[in-house]
N, C-alpha and C positions, 0 to 999 in steps of 0.2 A: 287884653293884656298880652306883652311879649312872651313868647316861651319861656317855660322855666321847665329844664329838666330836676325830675326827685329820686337820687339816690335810695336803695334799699338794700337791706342786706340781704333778704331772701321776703318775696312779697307774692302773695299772702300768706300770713305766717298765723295760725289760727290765735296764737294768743295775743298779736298786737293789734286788736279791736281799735283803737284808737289813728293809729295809719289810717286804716280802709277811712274808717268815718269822715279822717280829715282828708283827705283825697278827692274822695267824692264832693264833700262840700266847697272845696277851694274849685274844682271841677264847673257845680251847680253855679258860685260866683261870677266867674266869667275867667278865671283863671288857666290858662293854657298849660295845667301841669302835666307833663310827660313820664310816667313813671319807669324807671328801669330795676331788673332786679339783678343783683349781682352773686348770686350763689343760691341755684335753682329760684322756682317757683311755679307760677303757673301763665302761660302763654294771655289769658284775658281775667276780668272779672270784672263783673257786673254791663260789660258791652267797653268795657275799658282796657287798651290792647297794654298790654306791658312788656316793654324789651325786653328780655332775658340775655342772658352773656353770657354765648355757648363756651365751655372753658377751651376747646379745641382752639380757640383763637388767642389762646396763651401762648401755641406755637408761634403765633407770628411776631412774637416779641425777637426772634432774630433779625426780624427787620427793624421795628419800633426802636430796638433802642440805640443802634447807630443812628438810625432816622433821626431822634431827636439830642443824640448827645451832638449830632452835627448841624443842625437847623435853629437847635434852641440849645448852647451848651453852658451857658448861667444858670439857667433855672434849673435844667436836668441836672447837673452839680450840687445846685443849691438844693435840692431835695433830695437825693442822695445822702447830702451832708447833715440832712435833719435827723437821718438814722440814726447818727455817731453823736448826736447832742442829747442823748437821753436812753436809759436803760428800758430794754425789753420787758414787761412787767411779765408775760407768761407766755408758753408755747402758742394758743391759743393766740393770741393778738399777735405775734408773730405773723402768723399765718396767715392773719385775715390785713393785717398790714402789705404784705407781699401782693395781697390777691387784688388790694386796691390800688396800688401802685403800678401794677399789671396791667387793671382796665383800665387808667387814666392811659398811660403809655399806647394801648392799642386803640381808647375811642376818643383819645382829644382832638385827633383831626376830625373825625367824623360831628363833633360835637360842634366843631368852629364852622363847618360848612353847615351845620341843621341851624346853624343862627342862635340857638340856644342864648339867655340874655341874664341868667342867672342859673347855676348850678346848686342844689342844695340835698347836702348831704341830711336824712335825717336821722341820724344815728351817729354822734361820735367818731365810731369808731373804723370799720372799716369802707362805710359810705363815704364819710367824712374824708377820708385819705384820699379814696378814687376824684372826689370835687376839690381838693385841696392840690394834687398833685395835676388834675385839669388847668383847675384855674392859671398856677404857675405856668404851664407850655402854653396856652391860648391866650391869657389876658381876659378869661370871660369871670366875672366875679361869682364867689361862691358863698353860699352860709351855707350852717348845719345847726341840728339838733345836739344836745347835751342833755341827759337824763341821769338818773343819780348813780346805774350800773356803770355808767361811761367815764362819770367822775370821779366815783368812790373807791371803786372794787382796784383792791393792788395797785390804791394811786392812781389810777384812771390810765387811760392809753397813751400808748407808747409816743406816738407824735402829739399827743392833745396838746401841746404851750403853742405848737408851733404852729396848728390849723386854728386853734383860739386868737392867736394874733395875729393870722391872715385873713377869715372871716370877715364878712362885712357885719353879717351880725351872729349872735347864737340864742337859739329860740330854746327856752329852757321850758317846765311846767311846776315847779314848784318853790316858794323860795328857802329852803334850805339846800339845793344844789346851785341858785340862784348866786344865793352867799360863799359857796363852794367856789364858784366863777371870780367873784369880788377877790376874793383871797387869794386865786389863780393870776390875778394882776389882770383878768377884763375889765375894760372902762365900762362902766356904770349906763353910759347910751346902747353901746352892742348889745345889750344883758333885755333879753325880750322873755317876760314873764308871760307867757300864754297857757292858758290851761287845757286840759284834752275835753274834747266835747262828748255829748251824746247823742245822735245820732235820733232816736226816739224818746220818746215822755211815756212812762208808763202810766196805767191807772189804777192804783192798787184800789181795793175793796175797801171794806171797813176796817178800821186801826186796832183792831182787836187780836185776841191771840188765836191763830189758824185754828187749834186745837184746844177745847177747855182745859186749862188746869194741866197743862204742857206745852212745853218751850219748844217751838222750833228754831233752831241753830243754825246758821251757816256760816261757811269759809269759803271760799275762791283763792285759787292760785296753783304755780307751780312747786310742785315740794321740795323743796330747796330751804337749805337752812338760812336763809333771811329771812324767810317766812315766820318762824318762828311757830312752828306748828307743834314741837315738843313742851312749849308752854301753854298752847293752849292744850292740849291733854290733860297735861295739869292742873286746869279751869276745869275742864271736863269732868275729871277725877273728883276734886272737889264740891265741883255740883253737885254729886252725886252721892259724897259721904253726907252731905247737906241732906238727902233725902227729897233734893230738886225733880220733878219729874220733866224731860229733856231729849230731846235726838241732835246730835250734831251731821250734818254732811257737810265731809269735804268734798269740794268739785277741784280736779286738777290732778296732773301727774310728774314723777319725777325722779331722782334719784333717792328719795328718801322712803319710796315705798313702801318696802320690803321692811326698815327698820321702825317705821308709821304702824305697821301694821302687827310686827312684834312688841311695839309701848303698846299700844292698844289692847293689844289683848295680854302684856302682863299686870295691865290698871285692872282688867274685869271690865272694860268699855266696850266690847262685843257689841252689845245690845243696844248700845247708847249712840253709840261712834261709826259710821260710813263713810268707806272713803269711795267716790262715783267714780272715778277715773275721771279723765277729758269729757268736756261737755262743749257742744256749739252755743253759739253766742244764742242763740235764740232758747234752748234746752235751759241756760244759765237765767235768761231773762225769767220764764218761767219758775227755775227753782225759787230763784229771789222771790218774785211774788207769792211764792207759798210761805216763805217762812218769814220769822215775827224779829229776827236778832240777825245780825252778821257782827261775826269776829273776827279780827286783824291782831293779829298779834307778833307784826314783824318786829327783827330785832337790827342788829349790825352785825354781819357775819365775823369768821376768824381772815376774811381777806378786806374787811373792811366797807363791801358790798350791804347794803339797806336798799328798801323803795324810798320815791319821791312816796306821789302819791296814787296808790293804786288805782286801776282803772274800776276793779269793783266797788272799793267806798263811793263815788257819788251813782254807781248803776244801785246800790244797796240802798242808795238815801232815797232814790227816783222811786222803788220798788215799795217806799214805806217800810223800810224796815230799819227797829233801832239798829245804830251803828255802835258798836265798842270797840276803839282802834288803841294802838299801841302810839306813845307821843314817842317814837324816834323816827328819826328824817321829817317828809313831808307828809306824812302818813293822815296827821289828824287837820294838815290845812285844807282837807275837804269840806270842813264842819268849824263853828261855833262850840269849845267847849262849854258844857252843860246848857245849850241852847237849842243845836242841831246833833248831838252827837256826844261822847264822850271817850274824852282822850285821857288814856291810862297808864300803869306801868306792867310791862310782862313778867315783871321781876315781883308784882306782888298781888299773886293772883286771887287772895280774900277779896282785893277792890273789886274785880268783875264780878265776882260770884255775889259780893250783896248786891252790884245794882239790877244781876238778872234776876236774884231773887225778889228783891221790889217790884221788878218788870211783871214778874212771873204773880206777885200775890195782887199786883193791883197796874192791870196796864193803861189801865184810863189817865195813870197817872205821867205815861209819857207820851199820851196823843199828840199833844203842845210837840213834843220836841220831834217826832215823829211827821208834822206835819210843817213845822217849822225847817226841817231836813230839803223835804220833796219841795218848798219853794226856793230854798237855798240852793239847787241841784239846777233847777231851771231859769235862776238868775246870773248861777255864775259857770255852768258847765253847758250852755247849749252852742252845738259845733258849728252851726251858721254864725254865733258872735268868736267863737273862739278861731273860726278860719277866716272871717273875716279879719280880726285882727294880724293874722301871719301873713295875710293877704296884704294889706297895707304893707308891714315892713317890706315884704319882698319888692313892690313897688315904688317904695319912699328907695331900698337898694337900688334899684335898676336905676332909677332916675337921678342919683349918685353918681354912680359910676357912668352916666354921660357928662354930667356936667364936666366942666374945662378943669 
């Protein structure tokens, strides 16, 4: 396969399990993908070199941008002028707008002599810019990724109309940002519903509860208020007035720590409630196979911000363990409700608390859906058919953009 450079915003980034996996696997395909990381990271991983973008070479943007306002001055105009067609949603994407617009300007000659035959931002936001504002000065075609942070949060970013209808295509993984795209005014062919793979199968034990006659609990994630972690407290809380016998651990860190860990301890969840901090992916795989439940109880932030679908629900379904998600965004399109899984509301937290209570008086009675999960995980979340499939588009692309 032609080269394809992959845009990254900062690679490897411990919480997006999902990259790595799918890198490697379009890698193992026969896929010539070239990864670059555009604000910090790490120089290789896994025997996989990845360019980095020393920022010192922002200075040489006093050459770059006479360079291209004189060489190519439609298109350096014409992206310039994308700025002024749409309001800045926050400092933050300001920034990270500037920073790709930067690197396009400084490595789209370098990109046009490496032969590069598709660019692909997978991120939005400010990958997305750097392959968006390439494409334009070289003529080398680009897609990118769209995820629900990228489309939701403050209206989504600052150039998104404009690199959505330049795109050859946008590889999204769930469809309720899918339908986000549709509304954005993408045609319905660009619009690539791929899901994120996994990487490994686990082999849980038997479907029983770790502990007799005690629920083990879990959560995954960054603490951040789309998480929706002050509702599950509240689940927790009420477990407990229940007289449920129970441990929740959170795995994950973040700005809400600090106020996590004052609700916790003014519920009386001391005993109940753990928050692990950051765990690696392999630390993570293990807690999952230890425990009997994982809960999701994301919400829709105050900037608009939700997940698609988290990377933990189908690593929790693989683990054998019940799922209880939250039905906002894409959250419960990991699962079959009442089949594989069970999709709820965070707003009315008696529902969770009877079905862990059912869980908890008699779990035999959700082997079925417990095992109906972990075949669901491995029919529609495995990363060899999910890179395979990105695999394809990027190639049906290239072979596009040669025809006449």
């Amino acid at each position: 396969m032609e080269k394809v450079a992959f845009l990254y915003a900062t690679f490897p980034r411990p919480t997006e399990t999902f990259v790595r996996r799918e890198l490697r696997a379009l890698r193992d395909l026969g896929c010539e993908a070239q990864p670059f990381s555009l604000w910090g990271g790490d120089p290789e991983w896994r025997e996989i070199t990845i360019e980095l973008f020393p920022k010192w070479k922002l200075l040489s943007l006093i050459f770059w941008i006479p360079f291209w306002a004189f060489c190519r001055p439609q298109p350096f105009v014409q992206t310039l002028k994308s700025l002024w067609s749409a309001k800045c949603p926050n400092l933050q994407n300001f920034n990270e707008t500037f920073l790709g617009l930067g690197f396009a300007l400084v490595q789209a000659r370098s990109f046009a002599k490496n032969r590069f035959c598709l660019i692909h931002g997978v991120w939005a936001t400010m990958p997305a810019t750097a392959a968006f504002a390439i494409s334009r000065l070289t003529g080398i075609p680009f897609s990118m990724g769209a995820h629900a942070y990228d489309l939701f949060r403050k209206g989504g970013d600052w150039l998104l109309l404009n690199k959505l209808q330049s795109s050859s295509f946008v590889r999204t993984s769930s469809k309720s940002s899918a339908e986000r795209l549709k509304r954005l005014g993408v045609s319905e062919h660009k619009i690539k519903l791929i899901r994120r793979g996994l990487e490994f199968f686990s082999k849980p034990s038997e479907l029983r509860l770790s502990v007799e006659n005690e629920l083990r609990l879990i959560a995954v994630g960054r603490l951040v208020p789309k998480k929706g972690y002050f509702k599950m407290l509240e689940i927790a809380s009420s477990l407990m007035q229940r007289g449920l016998s129970f441990e929740l651990r959170i795995v994950g860190d973040g700005s809400l720590k600090k106020p996590l860990e004052a609700e916790i301890k003014r519920r009386a969840l001391c005993h109940r409630v753990s928050l692990l901090g950051m765990k690696s992916e392999e630390e993570v795989r293990s807690l999952l196979l230890d425990a009997d439940a994982m809960i999701f109880c994301g919400i829709i932030d105050a900037h608009g911000d939700r997940d698609g679908i988290p990377n933990v629900i189908p690593e929790a379904m693989d683990a054998g363990c019940l799922v209880l998600s939250s039905f906002h965004a894409g959250a419960s399109e990991a699962f079959v409700d009442g089949v594989s899984g069970f999709s709820l509301d965070p707003e009315k937290p008696l529902e969770w608390v009877q079905v862990l209570e059912d869980f908890s008086k008699d779990p035999g009675l959700f082997s079925k859906i417990r095992r109906n999960a972990i075949q669901h995980v491995r029919d529609q979340f495995d990363v060899v058919k999910t890179a395979s499939a990105l695999g394809r588009c990027i190639r049906q692309s290239i072979q596009s953009s040669k025809e006449p």
